[in-house]
N, C-alpha and C positions, 0 to 999 in steps of 0.2 A: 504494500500500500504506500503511496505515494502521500507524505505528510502534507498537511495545509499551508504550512509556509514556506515550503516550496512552491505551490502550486500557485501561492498569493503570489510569492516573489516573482515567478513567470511573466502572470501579467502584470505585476508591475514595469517588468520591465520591456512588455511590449508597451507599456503604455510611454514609458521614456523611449523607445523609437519613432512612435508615434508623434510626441512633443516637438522630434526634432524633423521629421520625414517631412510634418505638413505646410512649415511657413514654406518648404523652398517646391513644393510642386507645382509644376508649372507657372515656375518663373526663369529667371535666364540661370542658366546652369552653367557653368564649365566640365563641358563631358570630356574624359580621356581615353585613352584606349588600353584596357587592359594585353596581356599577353597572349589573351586568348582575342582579343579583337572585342571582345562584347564589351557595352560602355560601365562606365563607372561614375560616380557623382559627388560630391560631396556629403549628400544626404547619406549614400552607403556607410563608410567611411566613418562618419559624427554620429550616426544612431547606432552603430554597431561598438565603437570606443564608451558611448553611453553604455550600452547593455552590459558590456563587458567589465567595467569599474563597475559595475552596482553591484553584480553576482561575485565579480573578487570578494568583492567586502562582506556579504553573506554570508559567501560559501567557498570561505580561501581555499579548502582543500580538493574540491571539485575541478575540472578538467574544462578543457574551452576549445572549442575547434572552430573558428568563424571563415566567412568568405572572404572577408577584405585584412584580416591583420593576423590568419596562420592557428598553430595550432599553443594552447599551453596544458600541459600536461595532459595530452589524450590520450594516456593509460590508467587515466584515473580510474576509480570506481563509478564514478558520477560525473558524467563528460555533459556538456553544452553545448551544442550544436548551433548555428547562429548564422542566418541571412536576411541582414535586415530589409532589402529591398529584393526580394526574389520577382522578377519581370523586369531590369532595370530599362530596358525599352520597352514598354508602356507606359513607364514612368518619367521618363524623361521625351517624353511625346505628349505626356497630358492625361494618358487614358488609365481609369483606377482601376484595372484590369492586373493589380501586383499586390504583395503581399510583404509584411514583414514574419518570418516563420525563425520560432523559437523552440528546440526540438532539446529532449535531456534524456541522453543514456545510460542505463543501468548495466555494466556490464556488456555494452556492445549490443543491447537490445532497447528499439525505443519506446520509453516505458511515458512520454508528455506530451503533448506537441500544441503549438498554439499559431493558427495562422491568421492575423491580423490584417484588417484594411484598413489603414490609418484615414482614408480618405471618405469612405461610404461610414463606416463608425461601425461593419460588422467584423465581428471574432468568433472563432471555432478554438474550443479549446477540448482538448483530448487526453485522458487518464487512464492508464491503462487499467482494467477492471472496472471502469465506468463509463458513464453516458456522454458522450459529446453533448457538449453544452456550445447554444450558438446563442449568439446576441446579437441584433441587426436593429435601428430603427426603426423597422417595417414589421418586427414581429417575425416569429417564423420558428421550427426546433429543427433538428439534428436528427435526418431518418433517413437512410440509402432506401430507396423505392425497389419493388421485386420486379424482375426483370431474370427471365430464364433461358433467353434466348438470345446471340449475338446478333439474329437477323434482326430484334426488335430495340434493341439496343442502339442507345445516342451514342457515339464515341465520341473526344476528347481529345487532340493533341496539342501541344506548342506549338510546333511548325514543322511541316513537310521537311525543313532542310536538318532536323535533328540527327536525320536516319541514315547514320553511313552505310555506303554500297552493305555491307554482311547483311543488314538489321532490315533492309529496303521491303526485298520479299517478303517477310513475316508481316511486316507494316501491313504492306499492299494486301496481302491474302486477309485481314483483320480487317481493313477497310473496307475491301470490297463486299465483305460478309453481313459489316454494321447498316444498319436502317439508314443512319445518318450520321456526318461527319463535321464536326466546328472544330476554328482552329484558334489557339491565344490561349492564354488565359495564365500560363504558368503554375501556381501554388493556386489560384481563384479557381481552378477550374479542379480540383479537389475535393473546394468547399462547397462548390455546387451540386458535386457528387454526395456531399455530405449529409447535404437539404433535398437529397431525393430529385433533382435537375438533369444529373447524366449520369448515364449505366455504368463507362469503361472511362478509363484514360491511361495513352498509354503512351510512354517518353522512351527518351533513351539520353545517352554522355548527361546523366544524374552524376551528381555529386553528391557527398553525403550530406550538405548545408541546404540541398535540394530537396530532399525527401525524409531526412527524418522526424521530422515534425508534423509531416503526410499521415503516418504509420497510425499513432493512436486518436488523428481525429478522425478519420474513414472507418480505423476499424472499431472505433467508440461510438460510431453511427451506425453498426450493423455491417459496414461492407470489411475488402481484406484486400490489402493491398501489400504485393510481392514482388520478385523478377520476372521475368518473361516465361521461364521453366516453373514458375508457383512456387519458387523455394521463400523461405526469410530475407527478405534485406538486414545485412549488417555490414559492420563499416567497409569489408573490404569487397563489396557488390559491386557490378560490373556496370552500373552506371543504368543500366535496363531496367524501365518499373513498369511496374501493369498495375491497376489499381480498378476494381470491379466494386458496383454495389452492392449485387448482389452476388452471394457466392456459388451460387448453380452455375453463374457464367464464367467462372475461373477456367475449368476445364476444355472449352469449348473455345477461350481465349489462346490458353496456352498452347492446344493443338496448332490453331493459328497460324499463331505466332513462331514455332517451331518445327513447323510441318510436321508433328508427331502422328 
């Protein structure tokens, strides 16, 4: 069981991402170019340096692996996972189609996860052995919808160009199988899976700052989200996640996806 002040301290400190993410979206940014080419912002950066002083101060002995400032001690027992702008091109274009996700492992399994819209004011937060809890201004709960069939099935992905030459085919055979296919959304497109919106989603070159904070709000909504083969994700995953509402569809994904 995952203690209460942990689980406060979580969103508190998506709420100090949040503090810092919102004065600067869409305003003039200075974008740079990461190693990987994909942009990076200030707002990264400043809310991810927040999150990270507030949980030292917590919980010195705990472990920290973030997107923008590296890893500190990720052999802990209790590691932080941390991406405070997951979409950073939707966010640096305007669109609140991004997330800030705060993920914490037990042992290389993720046992929290909380995925934040600083901009719409909705959160999914996930424990593992309990209910995903959603909070939106519009109202709304945390329920993956039944769905038992990939023909009947919304899929889900970030963008066509994730899928290197290997990963293409499996794509392609999963898509052409789905009812229907949208594309964006990054960590958003998750939590939409979370509130019952779409059946499947499926990514690939995941990072673990990507998806572990995925883990217990999908599957704290009823669905289950894995690799492509339906194994566990932990830290040393090959970057491939599939993430279903419902779980009759896992089988019929992974075939898929792996031509099994």
């Amino acid at each position: 069981m995952i203690r209460a002040d942990v689980i406060a301290a979580a969103e508190q400190a998506a709420d100090l991402a949040g503090a810092v993410i919102r004065p600067l979206f869409r305003s003039s940014l200075l974008v740079e170019a990461k190693g990987d080419a994909s942009p990076v912002t200030k707002a990264d950066r400043d809310a991810e340096a927040a999150i990270r002083a507030f949980l030292a101060d917590r919980f010195p002995d705990h472990g920290v692996i973030g997107e923008e400032h590296g890893e500190h001690r990720p052999d802990a027992e209790w590691v932080w996972v941390l991406d405070p702008i997951d979409g950073t091109r939707a966010f640096v274009t305007g669109r609140p189609l991004f997330g800030s996700l705060i993920g914490l492992l037990h042992r290389g399994v993720p046992v929290l996860g909380i995925i934040d819209q600083p901009v719409t004011g909705e959160r999914w937060l996930g424990v593992a052995g309990e209910r995903t809890r959603f909070r939106a201004p519009l109202g709304g709960q945390a329920a993956c919808r039944p769905c038992g069939r990939v023909g009947d099935a919304e899929l889900s992905c970030t963008s066509p160009d994730m899928f290197l030459p290997p990963d293409r085919p499996g794509f392609e055979r999963l898509r052409g199988a789905a009812r229907r296919v949208t594309w964006g959304g990054d960590c958003y497109a998750y939590g939409l899976l979370a509130i019952g919106l779409v059946d499947i989603v499926v990514d690939a070159t995941m990072k673990i700052w990507d998806w572990a904070a995925l883990v217990p709000v999908v599957e704290g909504a009823g669905g289950r989200v894995t690799g492509w083969r339906g194994e566990a994700l932990r830290p040393d995953a090959d970057g491939r996640v599939l993430a279903v509402g419902d779980a009759a569809l896992l089988p019929e994904a992974v075939r898929l996806l792996t031509d099994r």
